[in-house]
C-alpha positions as CSV (number, residue, x, y, z in Angstrom):
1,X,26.4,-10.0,-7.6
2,X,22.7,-9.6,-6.9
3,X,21.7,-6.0,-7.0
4,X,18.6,-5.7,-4.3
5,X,16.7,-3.5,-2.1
6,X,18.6,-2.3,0.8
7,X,15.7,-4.1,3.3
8,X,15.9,-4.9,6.7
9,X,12.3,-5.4,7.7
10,X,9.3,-6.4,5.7
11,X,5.6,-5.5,6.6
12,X,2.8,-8.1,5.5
13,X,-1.0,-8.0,5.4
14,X,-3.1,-10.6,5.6
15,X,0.0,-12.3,7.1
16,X,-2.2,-14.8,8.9
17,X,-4.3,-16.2,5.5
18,X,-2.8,-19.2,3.4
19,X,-0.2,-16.9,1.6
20,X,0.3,-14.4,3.8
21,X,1.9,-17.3,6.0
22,X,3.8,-17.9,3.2
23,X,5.1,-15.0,2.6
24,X,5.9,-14.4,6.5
25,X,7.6,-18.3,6.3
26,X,9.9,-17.6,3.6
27,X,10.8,-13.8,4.4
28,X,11.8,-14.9,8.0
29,X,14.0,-17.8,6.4
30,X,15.7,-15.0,4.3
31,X,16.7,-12.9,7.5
32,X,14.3,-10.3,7.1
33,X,12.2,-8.7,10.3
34,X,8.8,-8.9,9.3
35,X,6.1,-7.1,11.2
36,X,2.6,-8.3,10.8
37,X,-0.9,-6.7,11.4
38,X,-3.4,-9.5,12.4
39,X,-7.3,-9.6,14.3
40,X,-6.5,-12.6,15.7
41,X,-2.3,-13.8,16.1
42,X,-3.1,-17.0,17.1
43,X,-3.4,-17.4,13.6
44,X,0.0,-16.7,12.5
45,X,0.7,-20.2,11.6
46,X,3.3,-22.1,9.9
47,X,2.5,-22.3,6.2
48,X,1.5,-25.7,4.3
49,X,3.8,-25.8,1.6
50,X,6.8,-24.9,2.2
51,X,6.5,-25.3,6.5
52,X,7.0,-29.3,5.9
53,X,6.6,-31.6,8.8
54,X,5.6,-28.1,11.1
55,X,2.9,-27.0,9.2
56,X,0.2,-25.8,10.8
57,X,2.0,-25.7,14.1
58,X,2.6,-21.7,15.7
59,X,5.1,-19.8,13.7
60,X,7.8,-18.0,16.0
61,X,10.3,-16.0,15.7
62,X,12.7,-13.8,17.7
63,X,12.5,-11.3,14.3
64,X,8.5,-11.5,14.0
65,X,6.4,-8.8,15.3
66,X,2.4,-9.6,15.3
67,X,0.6,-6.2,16.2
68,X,-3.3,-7.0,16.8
69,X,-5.0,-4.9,14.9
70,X,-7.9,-4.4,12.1
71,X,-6.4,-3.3,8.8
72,X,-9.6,-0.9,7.9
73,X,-8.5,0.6,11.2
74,X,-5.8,3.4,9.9
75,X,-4.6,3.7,13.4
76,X,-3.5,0.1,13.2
77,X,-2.1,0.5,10.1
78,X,-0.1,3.0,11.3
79,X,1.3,1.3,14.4
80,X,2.9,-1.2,11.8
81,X,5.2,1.5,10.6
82,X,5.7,3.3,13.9
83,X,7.4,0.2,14.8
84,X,10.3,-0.1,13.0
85,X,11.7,2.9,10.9
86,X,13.7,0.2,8.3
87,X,10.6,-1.0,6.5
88,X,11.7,-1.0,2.6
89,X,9.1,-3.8,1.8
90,X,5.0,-4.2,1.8
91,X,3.5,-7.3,0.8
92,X,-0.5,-7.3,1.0
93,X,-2.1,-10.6,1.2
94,X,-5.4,-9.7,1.8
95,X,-8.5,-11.8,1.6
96,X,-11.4,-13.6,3.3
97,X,-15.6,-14.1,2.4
98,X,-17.0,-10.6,1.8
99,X,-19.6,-11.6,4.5
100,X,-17.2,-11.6,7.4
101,X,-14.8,-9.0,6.3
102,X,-17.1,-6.6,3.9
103,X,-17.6,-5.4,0.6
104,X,-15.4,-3.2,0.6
105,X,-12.2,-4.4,3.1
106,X,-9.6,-4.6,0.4
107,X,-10.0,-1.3,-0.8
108,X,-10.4,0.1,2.5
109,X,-7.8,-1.3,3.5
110,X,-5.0,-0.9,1.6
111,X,-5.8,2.6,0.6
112,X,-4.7,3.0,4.7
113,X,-1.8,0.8,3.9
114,X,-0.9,3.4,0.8
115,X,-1.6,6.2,3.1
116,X,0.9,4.9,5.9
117,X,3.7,4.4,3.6
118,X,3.4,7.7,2.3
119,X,3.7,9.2,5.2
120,X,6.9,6.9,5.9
121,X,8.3,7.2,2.5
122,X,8.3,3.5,1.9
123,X,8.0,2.7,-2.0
124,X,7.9,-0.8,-2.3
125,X,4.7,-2.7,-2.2
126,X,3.9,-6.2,-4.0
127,X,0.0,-6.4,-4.3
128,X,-1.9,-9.7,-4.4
129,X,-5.4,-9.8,-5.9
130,X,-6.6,-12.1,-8.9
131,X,-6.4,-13.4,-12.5
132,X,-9.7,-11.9,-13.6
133,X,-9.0,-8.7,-12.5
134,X,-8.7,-5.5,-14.7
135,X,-7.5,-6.3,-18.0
136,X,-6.6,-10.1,-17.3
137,X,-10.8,-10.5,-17.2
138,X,-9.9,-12.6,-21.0
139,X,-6.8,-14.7,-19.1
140,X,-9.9,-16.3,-16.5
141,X,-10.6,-20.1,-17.1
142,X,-14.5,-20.4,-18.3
143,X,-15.4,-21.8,-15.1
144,X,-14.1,-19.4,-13.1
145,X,-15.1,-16.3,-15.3
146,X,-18.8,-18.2,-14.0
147,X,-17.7,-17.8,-10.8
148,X,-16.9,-13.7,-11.0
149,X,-19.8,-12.6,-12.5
150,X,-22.0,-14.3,-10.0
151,X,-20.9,-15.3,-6.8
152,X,-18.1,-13.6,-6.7
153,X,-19.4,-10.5,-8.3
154,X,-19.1,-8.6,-5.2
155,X,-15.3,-9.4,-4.0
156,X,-14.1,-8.7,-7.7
157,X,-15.4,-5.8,-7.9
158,X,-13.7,-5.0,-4.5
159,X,-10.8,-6.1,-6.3
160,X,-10.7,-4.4,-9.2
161,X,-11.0,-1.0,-6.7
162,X,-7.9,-1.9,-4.7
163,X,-6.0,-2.1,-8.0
164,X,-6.8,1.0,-9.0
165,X,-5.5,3.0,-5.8
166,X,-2.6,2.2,-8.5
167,X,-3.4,2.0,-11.4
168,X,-5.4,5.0,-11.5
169,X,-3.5,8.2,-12.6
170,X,-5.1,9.6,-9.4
171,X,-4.7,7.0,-7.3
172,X,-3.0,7.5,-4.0
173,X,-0.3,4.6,-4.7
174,X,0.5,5.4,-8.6
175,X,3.8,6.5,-7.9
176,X,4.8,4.2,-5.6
177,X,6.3,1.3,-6.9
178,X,4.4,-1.2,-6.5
179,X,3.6,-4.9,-8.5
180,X,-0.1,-5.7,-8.6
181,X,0.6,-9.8,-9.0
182,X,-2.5,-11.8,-10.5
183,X,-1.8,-15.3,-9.5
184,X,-3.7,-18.2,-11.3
185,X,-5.5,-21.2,-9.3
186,X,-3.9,-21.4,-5.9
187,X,-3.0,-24.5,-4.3
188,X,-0.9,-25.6,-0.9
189,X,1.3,-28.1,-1.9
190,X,5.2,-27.6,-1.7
191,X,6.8,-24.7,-4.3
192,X,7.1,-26.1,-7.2
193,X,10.2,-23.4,-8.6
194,X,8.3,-22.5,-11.7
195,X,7.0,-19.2,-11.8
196,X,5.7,-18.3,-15.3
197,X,4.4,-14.6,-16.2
198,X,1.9,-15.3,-19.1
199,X,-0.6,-13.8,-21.4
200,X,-2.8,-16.2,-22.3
201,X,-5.2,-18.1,-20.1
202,X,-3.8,-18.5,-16.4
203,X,-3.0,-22.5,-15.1
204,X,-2.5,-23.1,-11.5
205,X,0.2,-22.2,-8.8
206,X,0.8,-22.9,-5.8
207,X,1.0,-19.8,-2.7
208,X,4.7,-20.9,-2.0
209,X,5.5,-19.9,-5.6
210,X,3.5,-16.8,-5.1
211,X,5.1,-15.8,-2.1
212,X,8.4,-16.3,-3.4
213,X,7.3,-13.2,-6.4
214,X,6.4,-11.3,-4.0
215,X,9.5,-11.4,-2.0
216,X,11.1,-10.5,-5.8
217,X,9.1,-7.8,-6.2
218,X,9.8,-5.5,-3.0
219,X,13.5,-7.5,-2.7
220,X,15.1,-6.9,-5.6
221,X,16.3,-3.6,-6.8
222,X,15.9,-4.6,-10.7
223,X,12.2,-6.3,-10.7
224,X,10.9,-6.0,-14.2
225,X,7.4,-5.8,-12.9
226,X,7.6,-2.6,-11.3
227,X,4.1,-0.6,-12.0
228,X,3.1,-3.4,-13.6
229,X,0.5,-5.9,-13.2
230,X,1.9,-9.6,-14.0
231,X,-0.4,-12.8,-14.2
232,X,1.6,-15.5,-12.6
233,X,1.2,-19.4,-12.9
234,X,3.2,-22.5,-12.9
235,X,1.2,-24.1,-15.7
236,X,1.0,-22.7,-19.3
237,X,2.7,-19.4,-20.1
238,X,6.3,-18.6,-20.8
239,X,8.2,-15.6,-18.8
240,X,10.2,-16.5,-15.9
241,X,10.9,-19.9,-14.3
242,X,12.3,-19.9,-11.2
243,X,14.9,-22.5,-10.8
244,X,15.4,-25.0,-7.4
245,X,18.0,-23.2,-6.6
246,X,18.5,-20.8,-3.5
247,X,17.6,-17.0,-4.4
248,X,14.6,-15.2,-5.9
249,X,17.2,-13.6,-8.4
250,X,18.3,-17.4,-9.8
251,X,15.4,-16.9,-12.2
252,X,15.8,-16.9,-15.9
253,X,14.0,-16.0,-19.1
254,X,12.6,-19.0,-20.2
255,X,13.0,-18.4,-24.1
């Protein structure tokens, strides 16, 4: 029998971005409550790959909460948590061009995310940031290891910052338990069902796939990824595959 999380509702930031709808999308279709913090709800759209013929179109839902709200704001932040005292879950799908959010958004804000589940005693957090990031700088493709020390030099170093609110020894959120995922090229297509954690250089994968770990990592009670910082792709790599079956807990080793 699969041994999970005793989770009711699920809190996700950066719900309205390409995987943050994802991740909204697929929690709702496994009967969680998910409450989301958004600047603008009309946003909160129905996700490209796994949404089918209503992608794109608004996503509703008697057991979706949208607060408006900034999540550098900790005020905000903290009205996500006042709402509902069952939240076992945290996924943060943040993101956007550091010249309309800032240099510094991701760190900001989910150092007020870290603070707000403290003060709640929620544990469970699933992280999304990059391959590239803190030791998985080797796992980068060339071209995009290009990409990180110029153009992108700012938002990795962002980043790398946000990871460390774990990582770090003295980090605010180093004994929560979180899983700091490092997905490889993102795409929008449908989920493919293979999810591989690798060590060498990172393939693509596309957000339904990535969602679908993230629902694994604050779902299930037996993660192996727990304080851990997995690089996730559907190409290249062996680990875990996730077969097309129903269940985030259907996946197997692969060797």
């Amino acid at each position: 029998m699969r041994d999970t999380c005793s989770m009711k509702t699920v809190a996700v930031f950066g719900g309205t971005g390409l995987l943050g709808r994802e991740c909204v999308y697929q929690a709702l279709k496994q009967n969680y409550s998910v409450i989301v913090l958004a600047r603008d709800p009309s946003k909160m759209l129905v996700p490209q790959g796994s949404g089918g013929a209503a992608a794109d179109s608004p996503l509703q839902d008697p057991r979706l909460k949208i607060i408006k709200g900034d999540v550098t704001d900790p005020a905000a932040v903290d009205r996500v948590f006042e709402e509902s005292d069952d939240i076992s879950g945290v996924i943060v799908a943040l993101g956007g061009k550091t010249k309309l959010v800032g240099p510094t958004m991701l760190t900001d804000g989910t150092r007020n995310i870290v603070n707000s589940m403290l003060k709640k005693t929620v544990k469970r957090i699933a992280v999304v940031t990059s391959i590239g990031t803190g030791d998985s700088e080797k796992q980068a493709p060339l071209h995009f290891k290009a990409l990180m020390y110029t153009v992108m030099r700012s938002i990795f170093a962002d980043k790398n910052n946000q990871e460390k609110l774990f990582t770090d020894p003295k980090g605010p959120g180093h004994n929560l338990e979180y899983t700091i995922i490092r997905p490889g090229g993102l795409g929008n297509s449908k989920p493919t069902g293979v999810i591989n954690v690798i060590d060498g250089q990172a393939g693509s994968i596309q957000r339904a796939d990535v969602a679908s770990f993230c629902l694994g990592a604050i779902g299930d009670a037996n993660f192996p990824y727990i304080r851990k910082t997995p690089c996730i792709s559907s190409i290249g790599g062996t680990g875990w595959r996730k077969e097309p079956e129903k269940g985030f807990d259907d996946i197997k080793t692969a060797d």
